[in-house]
KEDREN-296693 format. One line per 8 residues: number of its first residue (from 0); for each residue x, y, z of N, C-alpha, C, CB. Coordinates in nm, 2 decimals, m for minus. Each point is the difference from the previous one (the first is absolute). Glycine has a CB too. Layout:
residues N
NUM = X Y Z X Y Z X Y Z X Y Z  ...
END
This chain:
residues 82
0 = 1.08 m0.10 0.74 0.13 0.05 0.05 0.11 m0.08 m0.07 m0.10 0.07 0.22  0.21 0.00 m0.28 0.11 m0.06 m0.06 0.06 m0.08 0.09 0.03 0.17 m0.14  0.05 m0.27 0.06 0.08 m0.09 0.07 0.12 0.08 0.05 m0.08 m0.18 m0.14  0.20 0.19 0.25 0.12 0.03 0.03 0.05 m0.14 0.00 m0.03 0.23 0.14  0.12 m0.23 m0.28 0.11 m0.09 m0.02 0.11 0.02 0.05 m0.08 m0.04 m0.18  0.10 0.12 0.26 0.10 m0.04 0.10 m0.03 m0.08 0.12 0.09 0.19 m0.08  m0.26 m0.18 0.09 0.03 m0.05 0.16 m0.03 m0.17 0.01 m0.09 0.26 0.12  0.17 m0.30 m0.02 m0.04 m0.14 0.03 m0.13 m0.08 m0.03 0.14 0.07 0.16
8 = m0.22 0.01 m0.10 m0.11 m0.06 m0.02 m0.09 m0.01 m0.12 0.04 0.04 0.20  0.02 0.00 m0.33 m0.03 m0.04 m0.13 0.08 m0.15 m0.08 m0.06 0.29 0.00  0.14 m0.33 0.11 0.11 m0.14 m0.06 m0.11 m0.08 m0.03 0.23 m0.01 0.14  m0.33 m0.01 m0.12 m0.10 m0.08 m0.07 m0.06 0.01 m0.12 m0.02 m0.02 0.19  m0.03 0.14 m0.19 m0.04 0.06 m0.14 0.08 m0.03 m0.09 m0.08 0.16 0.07  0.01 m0.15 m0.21 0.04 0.00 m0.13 m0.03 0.12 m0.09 m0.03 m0.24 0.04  0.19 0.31 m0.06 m0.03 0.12 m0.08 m0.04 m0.01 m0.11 0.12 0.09 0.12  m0.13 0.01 m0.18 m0.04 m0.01 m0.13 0.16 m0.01 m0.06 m0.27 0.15 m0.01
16 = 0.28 m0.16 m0.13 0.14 m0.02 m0.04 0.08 0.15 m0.03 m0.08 m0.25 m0.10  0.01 0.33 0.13 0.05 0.19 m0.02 0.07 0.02 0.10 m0.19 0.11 m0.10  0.18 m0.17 0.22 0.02 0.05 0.10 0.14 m0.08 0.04 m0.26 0.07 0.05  0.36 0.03 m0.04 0.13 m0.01 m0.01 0.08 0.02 0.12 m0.04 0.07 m0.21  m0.05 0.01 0.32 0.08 0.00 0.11 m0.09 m0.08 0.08 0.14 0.22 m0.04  m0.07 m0.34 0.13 m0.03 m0.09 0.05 0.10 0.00 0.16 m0.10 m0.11 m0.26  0.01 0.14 0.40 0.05 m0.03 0.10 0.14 0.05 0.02 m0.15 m0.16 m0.02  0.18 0.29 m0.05 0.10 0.08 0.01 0.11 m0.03 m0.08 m0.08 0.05 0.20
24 = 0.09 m0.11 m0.35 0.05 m0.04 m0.07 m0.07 0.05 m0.11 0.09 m0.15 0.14  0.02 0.18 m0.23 0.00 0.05 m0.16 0.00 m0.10 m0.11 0.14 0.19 0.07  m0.24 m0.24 m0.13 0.00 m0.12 m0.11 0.02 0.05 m0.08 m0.12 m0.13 0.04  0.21 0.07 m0.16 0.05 0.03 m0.17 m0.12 m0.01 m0.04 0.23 m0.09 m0.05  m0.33 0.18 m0.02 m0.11 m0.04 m0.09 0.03 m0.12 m0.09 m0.06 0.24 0.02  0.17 m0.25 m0.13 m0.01 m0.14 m0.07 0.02 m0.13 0.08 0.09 0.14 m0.19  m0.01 m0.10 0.32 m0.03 m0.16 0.04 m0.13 0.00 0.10 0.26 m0.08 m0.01  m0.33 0.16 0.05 m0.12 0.00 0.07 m0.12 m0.08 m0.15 0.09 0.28 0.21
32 = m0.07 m0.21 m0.29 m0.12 m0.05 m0.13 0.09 m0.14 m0.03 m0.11 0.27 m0.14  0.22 m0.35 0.16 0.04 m0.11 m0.02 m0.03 m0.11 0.09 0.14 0.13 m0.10  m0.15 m0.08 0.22 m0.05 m0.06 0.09 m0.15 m0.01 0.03 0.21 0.06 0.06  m0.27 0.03 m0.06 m0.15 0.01 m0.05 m0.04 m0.09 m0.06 m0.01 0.19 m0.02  0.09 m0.19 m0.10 m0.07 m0.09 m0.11 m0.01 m0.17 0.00 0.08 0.21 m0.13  0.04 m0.24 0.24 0.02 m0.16 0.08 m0.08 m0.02 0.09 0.22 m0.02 m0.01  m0.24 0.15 0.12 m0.05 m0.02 0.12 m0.10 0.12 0.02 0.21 m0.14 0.09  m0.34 0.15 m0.14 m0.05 0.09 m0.02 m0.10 0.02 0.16 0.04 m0.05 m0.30
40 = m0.03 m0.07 0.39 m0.08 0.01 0.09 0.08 0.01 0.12 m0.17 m0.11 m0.13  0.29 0.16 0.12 0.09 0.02 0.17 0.01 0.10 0.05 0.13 m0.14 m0.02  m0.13 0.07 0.14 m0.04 0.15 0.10 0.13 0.12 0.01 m0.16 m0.18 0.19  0.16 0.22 m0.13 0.07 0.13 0.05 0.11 m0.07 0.05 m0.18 0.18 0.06  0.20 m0.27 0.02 0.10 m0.08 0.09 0.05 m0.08 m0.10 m0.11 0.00 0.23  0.06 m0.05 m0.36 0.02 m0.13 m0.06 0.12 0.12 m0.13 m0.32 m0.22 0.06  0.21 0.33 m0.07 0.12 0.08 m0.10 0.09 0.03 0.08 m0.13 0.11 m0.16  0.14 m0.07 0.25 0.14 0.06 0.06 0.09 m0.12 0.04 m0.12 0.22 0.11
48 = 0.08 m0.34 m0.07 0.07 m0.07 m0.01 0.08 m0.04 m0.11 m0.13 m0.02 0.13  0.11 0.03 m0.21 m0.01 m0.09 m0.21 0.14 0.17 0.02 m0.41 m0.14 m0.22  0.35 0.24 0.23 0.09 0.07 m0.01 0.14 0.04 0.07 m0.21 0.03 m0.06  0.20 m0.13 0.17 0.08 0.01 0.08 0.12 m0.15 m0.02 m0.22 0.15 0.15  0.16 m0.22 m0.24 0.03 m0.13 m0.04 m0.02 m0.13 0.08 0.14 0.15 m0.10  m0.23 m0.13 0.16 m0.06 m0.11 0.07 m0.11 m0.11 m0.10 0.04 0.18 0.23  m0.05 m0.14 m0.34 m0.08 m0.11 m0.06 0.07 m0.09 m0.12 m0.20 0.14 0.06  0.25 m0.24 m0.01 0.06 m0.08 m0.11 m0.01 m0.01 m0.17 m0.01 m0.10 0.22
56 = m0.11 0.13 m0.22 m0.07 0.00 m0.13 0.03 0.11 m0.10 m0.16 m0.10 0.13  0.19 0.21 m0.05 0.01 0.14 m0.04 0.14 0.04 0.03 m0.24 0.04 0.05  0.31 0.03 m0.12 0.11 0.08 0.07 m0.03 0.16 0.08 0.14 m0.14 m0.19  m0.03 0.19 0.24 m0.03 0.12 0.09 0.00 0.11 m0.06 0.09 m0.09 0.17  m0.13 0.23 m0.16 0.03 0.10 m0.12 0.10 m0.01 0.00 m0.14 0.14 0.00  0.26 m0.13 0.08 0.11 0.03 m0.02 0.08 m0.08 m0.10 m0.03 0.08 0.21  m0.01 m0.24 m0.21 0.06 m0.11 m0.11 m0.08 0.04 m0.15 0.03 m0.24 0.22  m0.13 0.25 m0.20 m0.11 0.04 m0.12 0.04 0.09 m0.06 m0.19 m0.04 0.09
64 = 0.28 0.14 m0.02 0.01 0.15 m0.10 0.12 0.01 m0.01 m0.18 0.15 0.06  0.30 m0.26 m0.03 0.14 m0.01 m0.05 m0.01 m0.08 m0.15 0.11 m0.01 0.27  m0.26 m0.12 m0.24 m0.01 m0.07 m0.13 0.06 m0.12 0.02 0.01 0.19 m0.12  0.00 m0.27 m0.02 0.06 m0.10 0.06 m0.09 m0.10 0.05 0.15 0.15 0.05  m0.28 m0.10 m0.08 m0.13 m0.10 0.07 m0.07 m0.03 m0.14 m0.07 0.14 0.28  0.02 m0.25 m0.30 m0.11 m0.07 m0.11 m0.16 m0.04 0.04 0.23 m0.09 m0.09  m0.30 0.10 0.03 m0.11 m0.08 0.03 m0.04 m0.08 m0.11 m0.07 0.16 0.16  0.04 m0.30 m0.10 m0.05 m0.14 m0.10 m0.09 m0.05 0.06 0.19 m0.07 m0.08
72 = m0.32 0.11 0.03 m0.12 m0.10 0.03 m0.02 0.08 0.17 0.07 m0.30 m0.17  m0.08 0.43 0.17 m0.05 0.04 0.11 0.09 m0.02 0.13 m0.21 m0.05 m0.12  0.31 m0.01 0.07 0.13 m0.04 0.11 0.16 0.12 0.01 m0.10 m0.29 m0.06  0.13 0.33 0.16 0.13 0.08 m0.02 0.11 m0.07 0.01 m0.09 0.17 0.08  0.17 m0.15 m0.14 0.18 m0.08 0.04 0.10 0.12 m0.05 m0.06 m0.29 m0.08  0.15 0.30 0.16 0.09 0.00 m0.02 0.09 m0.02 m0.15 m0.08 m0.04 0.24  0.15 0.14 m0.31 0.09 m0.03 m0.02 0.17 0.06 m0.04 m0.21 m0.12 0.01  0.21 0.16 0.11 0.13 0.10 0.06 0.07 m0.10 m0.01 m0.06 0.18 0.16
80 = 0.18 m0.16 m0.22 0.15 m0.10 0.01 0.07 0.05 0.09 0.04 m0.06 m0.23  0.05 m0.01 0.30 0.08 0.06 0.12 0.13 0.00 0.00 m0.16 m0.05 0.11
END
């Protein structure tokens, strides 16, 4: 039986990286395969978080797809002038 990535009780699971809608949220395919490719083993709770901007490491789709973001050595920063 298929997974329902909307429901709660898949926040543990780990989707495959195709799978775009997560827990009632719409992922950008390029930052879903950007993120994949750092954190290929997080769960459903761990991507929606990252997506939500809760992981320091990572920015949120919303910072990711204004831009403005770099990666060095597997690390994200910032660098938006203000």
């Amino acid at each position: 039986m298929p997974h329902d990535w909307d429901s709660v009780a898949v926040m543990e699971c780990v989707p495959p990286p195709g799978q775009l809608r997560l827990a009632s949220y719409d992922i950008d395919a390029e930052y879903r395969r950007e993120l994949y490719s750092m954190y290929s083993f997080f769960t459903v709770e761990e991507i929606v978080g990252t997506f939500l901007g809760r992981n320091p490491g990572f920015p949120s789709q919303e910072a990711w797809l204004r831009g403005g973001y770099s990666s060095d050595d597997g690390e994200y920063s910032s660098e938006e002038t203000e």
